[in-house]
C-alpha positions in Angstrom: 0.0 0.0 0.0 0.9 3.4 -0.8 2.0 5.5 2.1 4.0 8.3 0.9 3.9 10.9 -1.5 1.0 11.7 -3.6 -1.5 8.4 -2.4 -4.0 9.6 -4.8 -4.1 7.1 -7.4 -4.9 9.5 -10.1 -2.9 12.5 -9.3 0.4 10.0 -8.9 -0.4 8.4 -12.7 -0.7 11.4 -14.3 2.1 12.8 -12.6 4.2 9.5 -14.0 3.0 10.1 -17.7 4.5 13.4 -17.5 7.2 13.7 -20.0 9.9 16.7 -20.5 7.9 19.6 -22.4 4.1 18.2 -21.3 1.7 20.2 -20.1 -0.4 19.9 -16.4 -3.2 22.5 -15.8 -4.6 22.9 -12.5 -7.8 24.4 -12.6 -10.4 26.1 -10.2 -13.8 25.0 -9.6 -15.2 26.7 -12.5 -12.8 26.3 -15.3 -14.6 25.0 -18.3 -12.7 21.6 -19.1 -12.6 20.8 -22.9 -15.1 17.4 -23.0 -12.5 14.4 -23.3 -9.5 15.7 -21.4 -7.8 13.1 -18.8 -8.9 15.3 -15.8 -8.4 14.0 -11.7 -11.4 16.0 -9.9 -10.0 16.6 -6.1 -12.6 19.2 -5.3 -14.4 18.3 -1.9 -16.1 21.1 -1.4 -16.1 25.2 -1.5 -12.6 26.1 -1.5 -11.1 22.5 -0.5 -8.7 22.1 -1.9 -7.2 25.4 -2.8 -5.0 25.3 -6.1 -2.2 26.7 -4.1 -2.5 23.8 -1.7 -2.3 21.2 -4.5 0.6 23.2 -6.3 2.6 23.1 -2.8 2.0 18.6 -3.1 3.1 19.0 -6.7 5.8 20.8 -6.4 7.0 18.0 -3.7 7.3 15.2 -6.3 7.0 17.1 -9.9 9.6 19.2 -11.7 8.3 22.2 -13.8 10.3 24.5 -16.2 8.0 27.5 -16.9 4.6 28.6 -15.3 1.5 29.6 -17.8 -1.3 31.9 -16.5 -4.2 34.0 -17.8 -3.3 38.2 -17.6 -6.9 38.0 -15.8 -5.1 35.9 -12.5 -2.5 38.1 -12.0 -5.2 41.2 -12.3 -7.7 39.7 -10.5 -6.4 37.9 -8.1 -3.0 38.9 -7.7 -2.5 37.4 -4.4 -2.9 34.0 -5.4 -1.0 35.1 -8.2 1.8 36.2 -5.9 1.6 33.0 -3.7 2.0 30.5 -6.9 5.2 32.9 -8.2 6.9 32.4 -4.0 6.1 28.8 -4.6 7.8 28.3 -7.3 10.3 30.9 -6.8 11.5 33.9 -8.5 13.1 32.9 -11.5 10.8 30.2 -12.5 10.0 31.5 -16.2 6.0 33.0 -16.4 4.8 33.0 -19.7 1.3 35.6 -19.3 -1.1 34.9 -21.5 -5.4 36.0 -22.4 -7.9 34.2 -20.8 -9.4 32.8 -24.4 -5.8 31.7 -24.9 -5.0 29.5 -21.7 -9.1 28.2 -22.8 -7.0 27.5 -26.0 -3.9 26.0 -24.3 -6.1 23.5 -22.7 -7.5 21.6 -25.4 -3.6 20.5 -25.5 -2.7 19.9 -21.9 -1.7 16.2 -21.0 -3.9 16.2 -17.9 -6.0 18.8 -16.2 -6.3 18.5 -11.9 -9.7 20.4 -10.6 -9.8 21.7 -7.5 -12.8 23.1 -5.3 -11.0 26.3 -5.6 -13.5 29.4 -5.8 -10.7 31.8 -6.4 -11.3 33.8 -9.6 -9.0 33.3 -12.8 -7.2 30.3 -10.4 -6.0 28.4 -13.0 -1.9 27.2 -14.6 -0.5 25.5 -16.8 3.0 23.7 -15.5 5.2 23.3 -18.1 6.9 19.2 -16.9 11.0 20.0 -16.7 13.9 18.2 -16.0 14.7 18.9 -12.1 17.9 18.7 -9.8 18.1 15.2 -10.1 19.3 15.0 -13.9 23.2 15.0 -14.2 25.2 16.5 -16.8 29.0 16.1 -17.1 29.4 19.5 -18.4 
């Protein structure tokens, strides 16, 4: 039985089918999915979980290269926007795009998470990197 790390079942296989370059999109309550797009639905309830809570489990056991959001996130809700930019630190690369083009971008995400987040415009693509634990000779 699995007793550490992600123990969903879901969330840990489509963290596994996650490639170099593929795209993850975690989502708010609201988010309008496209119809036949592998999605894991976590929310609970109002506001449980938050996407910043599930970012912080990602971020545990996934390695991301670049950070996609909507203009509207960081206008409307610039706290959360804020908090997901700490998260992942400074100079993680944000690519800032319109809302009708992250609807766009998710018609080609790998795998969209939802979360019971009621947080306006709380949604990100995570671009799958290579993390610390690759080795290079040069």
């Amino acid at each position: 039985m699995k007793e550490v790390g992600i123990v969903n079942r879901e969330l840990a296989r489509l963290i596994s089918e996650q490639g170099h370059g593929d795209l993850l999109m975690v989502v708010d309550a609201g988010f309008a999915i496209p119809k036949g797009a592998d999605v894991v639905d976590i929310s609970l309830s109002e506001n449980c979980p938050m996407v910043i809570d599930t970012l912080k489990e990602l971020k545990k056991f996934f390695s991301v290269e670049k950070l996609i959001f909507a203009n509207d996130t960081k206008s409307v809700s610039p706290t959360l926007f804020n908090n997901i930019r700490k998260l992942f630190g400074k100079s993680m690369p944000v690519e800032m795009v319109t809302h009708p083009q992250i609807k766009e971008m998710s018609h080609k995400v790998k795998a969209v998470i939802r979360t019971g987040d009621f947080t306006a415009y709380a949604n990100v693509i995570l671009v799958s990197g290579a993390g610390p634990r690759w080795f290079c000779e040069k």
